[in-house]
Structure formats: C-alpha cells, structure tokens
C-alpha positions in Angstrom: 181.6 74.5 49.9 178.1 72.8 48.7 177.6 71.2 52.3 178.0 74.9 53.8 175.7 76.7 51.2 173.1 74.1 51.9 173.3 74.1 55.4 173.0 77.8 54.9 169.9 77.4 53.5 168.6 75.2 55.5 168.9 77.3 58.5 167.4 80.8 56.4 164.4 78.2 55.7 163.9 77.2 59.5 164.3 81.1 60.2 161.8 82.0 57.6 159.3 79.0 58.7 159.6 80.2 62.4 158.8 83.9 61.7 155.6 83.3 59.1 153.7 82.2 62.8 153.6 83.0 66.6 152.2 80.2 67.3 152.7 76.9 64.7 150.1 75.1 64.3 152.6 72.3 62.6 156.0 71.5 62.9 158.7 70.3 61.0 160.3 66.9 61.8 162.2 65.6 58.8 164.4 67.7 56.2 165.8 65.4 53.1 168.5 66.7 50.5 168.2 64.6 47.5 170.5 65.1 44.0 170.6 63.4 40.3 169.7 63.9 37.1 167.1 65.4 36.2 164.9 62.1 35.2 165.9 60.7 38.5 165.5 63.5 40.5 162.0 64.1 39.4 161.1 60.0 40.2 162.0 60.8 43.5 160.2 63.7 43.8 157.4 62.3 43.2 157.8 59.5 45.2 158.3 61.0 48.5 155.2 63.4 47.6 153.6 60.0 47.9 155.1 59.3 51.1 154.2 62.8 52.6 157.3 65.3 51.7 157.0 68.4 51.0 159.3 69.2 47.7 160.9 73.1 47.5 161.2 72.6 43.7 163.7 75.1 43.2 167.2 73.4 41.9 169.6 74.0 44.8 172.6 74.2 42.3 171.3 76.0 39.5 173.5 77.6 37.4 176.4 75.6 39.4 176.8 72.3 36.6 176.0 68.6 37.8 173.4 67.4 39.4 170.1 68.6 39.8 169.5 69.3 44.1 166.4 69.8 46.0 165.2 70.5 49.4 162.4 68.6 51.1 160.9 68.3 54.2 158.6 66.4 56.1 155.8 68.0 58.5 153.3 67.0 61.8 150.7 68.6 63.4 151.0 66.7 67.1 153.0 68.7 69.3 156.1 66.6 70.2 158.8 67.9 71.7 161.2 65.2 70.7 160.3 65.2 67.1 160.1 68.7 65.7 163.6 69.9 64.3 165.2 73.0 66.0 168.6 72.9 65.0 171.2 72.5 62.0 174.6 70.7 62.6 
C-alpha cells in the first residue's frame, strides 16, 4: 500500500513539474525516497542538500505512525536525452 501511494505521488509530482513550463529550462534526473527517525532523517536531509538534492520537506507518512518519509530529487540544466526521468515503474 505505501509503495503504491508513493508511486502515486511521484507521478502527480512529474505531472505537476511538466505543466508549470512549455519549455523546461531544467530537467529532472534523479528522484530519492529516504525514511527514519526524525534525527536521522533530518542528517540526511541535509546531507544530500550538500550533495545537490532538492528536499520536498513535507513528511510523506504523516499522520500514518513510523518513520518519518520524504521525497527528493535531483536536477540538470544540460539537455540529455538519456538522463532526464520520464517515467515511474
């Protein structure tokens, strides 16, 4: 059930992505689920901030019990065809 909500909302954030622009000027190549507690969670957080992710930092299973879970994702400017993500499996 939690692997098909947050492949659902994966997919509603590609859709909303895809529809702010007619034509991106940057694309996104990586998207990274991480989980924890919330001391952990937030160490990684900030750790892939250093490394260039982009953190949605709203708790994927809020109000659900158990770990904290959050969404990022990584972005490029360079058009690649090869590298940008178009599709959830």
């Amino acid at each position: 059930m939690r692997t098909s909500i947050i492949r659902a909302i994966l997919l509603l954030f590609v859709v909303i992505l895809g529809s702010q622009a007619t034509q991106a000027q940057e694309f996104i190549t990586d998207v990274m689920v991480i989980g924890g507690t919330k001391s952990e969670t937030a160490s990684l957080k900030e750790s892939y901030k250093a490394q260039g992710w982009t953190v949605i930092d709203k708790d994927l299973n809020a109000g659900a019990g158990g770990d904290y879970v959050f969404l990022l994702y990584k972005k490029a400017s360079v058009f690649n065809a090869d590298s940008f993500i178009t599709d959830f499996y």
